[in-house]
Each structure stands twice: as C-alpha cells, then as structure tokens.
N, CA, C and O of each residue as an XYZ file, in Angstrom:
380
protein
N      15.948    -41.056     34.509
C      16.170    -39.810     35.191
C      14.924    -39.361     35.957
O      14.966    -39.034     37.143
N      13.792    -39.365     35.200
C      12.549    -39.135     35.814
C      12.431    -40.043     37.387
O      12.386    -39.502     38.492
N      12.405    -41.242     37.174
C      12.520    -42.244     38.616
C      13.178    -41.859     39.668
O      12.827    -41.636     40.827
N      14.480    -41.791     38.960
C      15.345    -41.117     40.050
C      14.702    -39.674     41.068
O      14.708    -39.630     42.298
N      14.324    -38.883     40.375
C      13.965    -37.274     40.605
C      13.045    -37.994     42.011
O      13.419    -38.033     43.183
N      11.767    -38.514     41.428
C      10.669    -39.212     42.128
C      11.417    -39.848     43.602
O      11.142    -39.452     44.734
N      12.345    -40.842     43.287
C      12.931    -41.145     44.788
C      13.539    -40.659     45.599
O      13.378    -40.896     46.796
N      14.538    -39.715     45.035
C      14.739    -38.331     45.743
C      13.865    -37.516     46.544
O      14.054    -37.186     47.715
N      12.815    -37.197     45.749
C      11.684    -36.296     46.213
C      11.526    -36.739     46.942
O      11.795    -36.123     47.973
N      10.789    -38.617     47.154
C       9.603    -39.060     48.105
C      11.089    -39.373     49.518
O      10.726    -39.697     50.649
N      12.344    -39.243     49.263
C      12.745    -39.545     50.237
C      13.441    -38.163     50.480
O      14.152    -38.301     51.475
N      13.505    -37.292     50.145
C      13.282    -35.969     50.990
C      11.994    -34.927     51.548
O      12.009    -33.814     52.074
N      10.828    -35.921     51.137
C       9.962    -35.753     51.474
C       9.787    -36.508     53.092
O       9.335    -35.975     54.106
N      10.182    -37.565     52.966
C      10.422    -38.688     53.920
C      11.121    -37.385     55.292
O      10.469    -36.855     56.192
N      12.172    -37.260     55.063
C      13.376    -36.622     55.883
C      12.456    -35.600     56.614
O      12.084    -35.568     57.787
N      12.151    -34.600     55.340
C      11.022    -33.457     56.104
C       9.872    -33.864     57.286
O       9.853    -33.484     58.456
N       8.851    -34.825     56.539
C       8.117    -35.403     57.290
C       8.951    -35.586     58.952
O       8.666    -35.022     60.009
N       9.852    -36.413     58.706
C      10.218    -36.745     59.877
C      10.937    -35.843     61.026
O      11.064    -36.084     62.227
N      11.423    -34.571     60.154
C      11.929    -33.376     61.436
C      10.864    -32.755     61.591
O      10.858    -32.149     62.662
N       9.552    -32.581     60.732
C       8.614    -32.390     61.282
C       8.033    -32.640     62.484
O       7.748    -31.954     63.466
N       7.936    -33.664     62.210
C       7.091    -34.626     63.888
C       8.190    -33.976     65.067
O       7.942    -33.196     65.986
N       9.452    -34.589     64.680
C      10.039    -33.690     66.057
C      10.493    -32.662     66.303
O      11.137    -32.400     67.319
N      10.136    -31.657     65.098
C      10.149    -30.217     65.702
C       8.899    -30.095     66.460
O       8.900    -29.291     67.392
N       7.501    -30.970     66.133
C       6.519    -30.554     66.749
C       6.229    -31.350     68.270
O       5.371    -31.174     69.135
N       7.127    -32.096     68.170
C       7.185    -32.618     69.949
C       7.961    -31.715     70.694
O       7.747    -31.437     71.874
N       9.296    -31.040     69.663
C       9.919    -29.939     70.638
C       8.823    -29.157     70.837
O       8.144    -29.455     71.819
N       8.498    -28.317     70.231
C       7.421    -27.083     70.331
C       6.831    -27.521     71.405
O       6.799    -26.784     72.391
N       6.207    -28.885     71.447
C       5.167    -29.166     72.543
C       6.343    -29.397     73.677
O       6.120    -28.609     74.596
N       7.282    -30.037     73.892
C       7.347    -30.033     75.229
C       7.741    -28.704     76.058
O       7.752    -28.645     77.288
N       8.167    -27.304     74.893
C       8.497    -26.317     75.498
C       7.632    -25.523     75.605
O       7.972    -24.484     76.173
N       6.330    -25.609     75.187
C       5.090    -25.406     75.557
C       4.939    -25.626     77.140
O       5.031    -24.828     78.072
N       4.694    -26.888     77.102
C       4.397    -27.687     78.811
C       5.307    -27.073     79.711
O       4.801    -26.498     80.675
N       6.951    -27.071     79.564
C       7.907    -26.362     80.276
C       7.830    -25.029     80.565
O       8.511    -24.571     81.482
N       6.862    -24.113     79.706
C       6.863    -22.782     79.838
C       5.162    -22.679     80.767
O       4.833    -21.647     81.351
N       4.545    -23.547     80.741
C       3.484    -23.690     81.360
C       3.602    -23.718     82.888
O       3.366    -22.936     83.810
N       4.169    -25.222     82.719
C       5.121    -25.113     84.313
C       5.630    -24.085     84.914
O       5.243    -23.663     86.003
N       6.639    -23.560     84.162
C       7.153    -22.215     84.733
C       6.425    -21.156     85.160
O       6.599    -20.494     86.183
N       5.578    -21.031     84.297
C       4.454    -20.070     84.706
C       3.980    -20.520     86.070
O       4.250    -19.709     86.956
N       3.566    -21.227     86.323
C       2.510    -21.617     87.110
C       3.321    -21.661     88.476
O       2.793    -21.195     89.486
N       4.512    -22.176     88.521
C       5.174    -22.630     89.493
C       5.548    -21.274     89.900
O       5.407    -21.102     91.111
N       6.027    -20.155     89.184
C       6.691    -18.496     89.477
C       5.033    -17.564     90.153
O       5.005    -16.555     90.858
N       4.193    -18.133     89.769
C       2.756    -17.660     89.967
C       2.409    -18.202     91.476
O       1.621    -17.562     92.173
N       3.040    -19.435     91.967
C       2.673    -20.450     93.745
C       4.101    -19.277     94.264
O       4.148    -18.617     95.302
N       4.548    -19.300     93.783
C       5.839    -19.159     94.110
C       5.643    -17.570     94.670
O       5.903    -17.394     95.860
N       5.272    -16.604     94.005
C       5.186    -15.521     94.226
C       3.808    -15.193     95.198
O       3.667    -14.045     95.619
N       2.945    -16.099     95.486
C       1.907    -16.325     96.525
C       2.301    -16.579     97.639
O       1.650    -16.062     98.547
N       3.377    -17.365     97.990
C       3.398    -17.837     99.079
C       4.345    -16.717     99.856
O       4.235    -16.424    101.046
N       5.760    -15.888     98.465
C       6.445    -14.871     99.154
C       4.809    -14.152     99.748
O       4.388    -14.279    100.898
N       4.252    -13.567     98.859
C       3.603    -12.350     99.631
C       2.474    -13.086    100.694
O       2.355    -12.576    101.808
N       1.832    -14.019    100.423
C       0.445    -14.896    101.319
C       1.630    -15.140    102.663
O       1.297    -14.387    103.578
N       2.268    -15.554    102.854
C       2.708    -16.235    104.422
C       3.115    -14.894    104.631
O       2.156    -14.503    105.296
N       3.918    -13.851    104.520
C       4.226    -12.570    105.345
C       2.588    -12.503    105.975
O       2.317    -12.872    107.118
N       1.474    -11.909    104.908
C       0.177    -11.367    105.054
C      -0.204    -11.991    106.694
O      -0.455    -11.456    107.775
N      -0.074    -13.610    106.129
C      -0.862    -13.964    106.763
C      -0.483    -14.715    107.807
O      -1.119    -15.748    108.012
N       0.702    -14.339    108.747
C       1.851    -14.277    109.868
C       1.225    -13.272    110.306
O       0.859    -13.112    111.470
N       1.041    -12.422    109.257
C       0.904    -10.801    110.674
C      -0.617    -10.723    110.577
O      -1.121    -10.363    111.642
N      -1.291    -10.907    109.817
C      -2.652    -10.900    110.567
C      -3.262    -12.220    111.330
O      -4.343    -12.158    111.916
N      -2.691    -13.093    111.286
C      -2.963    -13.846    112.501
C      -1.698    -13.859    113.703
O      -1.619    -15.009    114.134
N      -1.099    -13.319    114.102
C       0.097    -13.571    114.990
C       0.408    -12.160    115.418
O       0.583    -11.994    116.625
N       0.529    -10.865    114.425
C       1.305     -9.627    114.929
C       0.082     -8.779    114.925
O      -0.068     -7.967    115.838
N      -0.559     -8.860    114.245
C      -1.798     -7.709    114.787
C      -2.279     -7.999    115.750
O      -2.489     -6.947    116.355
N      -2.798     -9.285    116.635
C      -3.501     -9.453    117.310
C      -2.376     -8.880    118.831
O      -2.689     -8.408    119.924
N      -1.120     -9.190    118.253
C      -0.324     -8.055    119.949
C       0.075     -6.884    119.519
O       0.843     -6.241    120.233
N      -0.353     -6.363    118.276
C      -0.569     -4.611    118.175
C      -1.680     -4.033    119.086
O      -1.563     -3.307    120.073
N      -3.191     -4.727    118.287
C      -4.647     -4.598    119.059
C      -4.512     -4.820    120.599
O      -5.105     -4.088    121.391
N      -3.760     -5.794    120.976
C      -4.279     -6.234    122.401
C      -4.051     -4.876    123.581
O      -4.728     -4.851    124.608
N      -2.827     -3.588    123.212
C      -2.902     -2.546    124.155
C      -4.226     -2.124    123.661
O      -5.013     -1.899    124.580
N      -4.585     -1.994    122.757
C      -5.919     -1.164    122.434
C      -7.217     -1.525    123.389
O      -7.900     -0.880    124.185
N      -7.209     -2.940    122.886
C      -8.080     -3.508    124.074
C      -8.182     -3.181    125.553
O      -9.259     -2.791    126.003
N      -7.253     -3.301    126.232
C      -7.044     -2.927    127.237
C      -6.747     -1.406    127.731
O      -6.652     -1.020    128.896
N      -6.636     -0.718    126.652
C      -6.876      0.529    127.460
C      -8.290      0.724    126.568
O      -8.207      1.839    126.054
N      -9.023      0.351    126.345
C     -10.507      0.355    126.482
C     -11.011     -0.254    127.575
O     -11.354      0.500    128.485
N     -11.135     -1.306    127.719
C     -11.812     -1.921    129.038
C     -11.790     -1.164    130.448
O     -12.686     -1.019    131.279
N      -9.810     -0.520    130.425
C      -9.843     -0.182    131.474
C     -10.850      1.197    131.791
O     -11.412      1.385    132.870
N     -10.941      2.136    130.561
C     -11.671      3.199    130.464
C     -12.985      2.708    130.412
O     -13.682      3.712    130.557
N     -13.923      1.457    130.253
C     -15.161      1.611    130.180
C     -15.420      0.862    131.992
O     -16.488      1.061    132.571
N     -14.121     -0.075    132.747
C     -14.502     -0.735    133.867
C     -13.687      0.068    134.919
O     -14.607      0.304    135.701
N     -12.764      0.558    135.390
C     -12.314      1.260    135.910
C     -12.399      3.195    135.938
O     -11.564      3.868    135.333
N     -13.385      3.731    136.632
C     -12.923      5.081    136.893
C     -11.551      5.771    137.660
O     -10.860      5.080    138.409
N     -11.271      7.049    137.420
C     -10.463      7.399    138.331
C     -11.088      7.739    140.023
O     -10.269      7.956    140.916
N     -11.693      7.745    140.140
C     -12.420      7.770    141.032
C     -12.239      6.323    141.639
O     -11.845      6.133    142.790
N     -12.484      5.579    140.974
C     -11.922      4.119    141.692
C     -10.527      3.819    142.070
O     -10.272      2.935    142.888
N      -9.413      4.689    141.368
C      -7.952      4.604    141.424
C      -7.829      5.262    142.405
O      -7.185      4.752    143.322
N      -8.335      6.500    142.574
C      -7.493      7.171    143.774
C      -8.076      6.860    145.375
O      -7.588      7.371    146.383
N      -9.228      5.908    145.358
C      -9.807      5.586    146.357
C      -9.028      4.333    146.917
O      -8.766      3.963    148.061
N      -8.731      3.773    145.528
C      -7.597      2.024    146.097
C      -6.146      2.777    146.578
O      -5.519      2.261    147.504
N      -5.767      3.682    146.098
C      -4.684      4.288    146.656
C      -4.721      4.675    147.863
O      -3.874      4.232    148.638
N      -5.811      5.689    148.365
C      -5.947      6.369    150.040
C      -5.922      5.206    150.500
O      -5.210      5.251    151.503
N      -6.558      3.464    150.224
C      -6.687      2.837    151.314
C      -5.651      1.949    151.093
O      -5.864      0.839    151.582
N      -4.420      2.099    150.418
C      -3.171      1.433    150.107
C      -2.500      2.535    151.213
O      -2.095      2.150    152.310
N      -2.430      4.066    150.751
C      -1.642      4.804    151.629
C      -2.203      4.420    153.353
O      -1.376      3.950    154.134
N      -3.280      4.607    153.694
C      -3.493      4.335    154.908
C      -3.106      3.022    155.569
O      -2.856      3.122    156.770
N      -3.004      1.794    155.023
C      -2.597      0.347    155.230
C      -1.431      0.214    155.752
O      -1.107     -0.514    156.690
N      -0.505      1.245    154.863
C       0.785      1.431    155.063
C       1.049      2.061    156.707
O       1.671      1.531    157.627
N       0.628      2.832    156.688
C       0.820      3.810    157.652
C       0.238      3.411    159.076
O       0.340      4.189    160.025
C-alpha cells in the first residue's frame, strides 16, 4: 500500500510538473502578445496624431503664412505714394 501511495504521488507529481511548464509558456507567450499590443497601439496612435501635425506644419501653414508675407513686403517695399503715382501715369496712358 505504501508503494502504491509513492507512485501515485511521484506520478501526480509528474502531471503537475508538466501543466506547470505549460502554464508557464502560456503566461509567457501572453506576456509577449500583450507587449506587442502595447507597442503596436503606442506607433499606431503616433502616426494618427504625427502625420496630421506634420502635413500641416510642413504643407498648410506655410499657405496660411505666405498672405502674411506678402502683405509685409508689400508694406516695407511699396509706398502709397508709389501706387497712386503708377496710377496717374496708367490714367494718363490711357487717355
């Protein structure tokens, strides 16, 4: 009876051992899978917000700025004084 008990044991010891190991490969591969996920929802959520960003500051701001530009230049290279003088000699050309 004693023997018996003993082979029982060492072979439900056996059994344990062995869902052991592959509960601990599950654990690990849903480890790695939740890693992944992370990481991939983390590119993922960069690129939604990084490519809008960075569409409009290289592409749409620069033709927001560009009236700005130009009605600076024209105010630091053009007077009115220069406009209404190209005009009298536009009106007179005509005439």
């Amino acid at each position: 009876m004693g023997e018996e008990k003993r082979e029982t044991i060492a072979d439900l010891l056996g059994r344990n051992h062995k869902l052991l190991l592959e509960n601990n490969r599950i654990l690990k591969r849903m480890q790695r899978n939740a890693r992944i996920a992370f990481w991939t929802r983390l590119l993922i959520i960069a690129i939604v917000i990084g490519v809008p960003v960075f569409f409009y500051i290289n592409v749409v701001k620069p033709f927001l700025e560009s009236p700005i530009n130009v009605d600076s230049w024209f105010e630091a290279n053009i007077s009115t004084e220069d406009i209404s003088s190209w005009l009298q000699e536009r009106v007179q050309i005509k005439d």
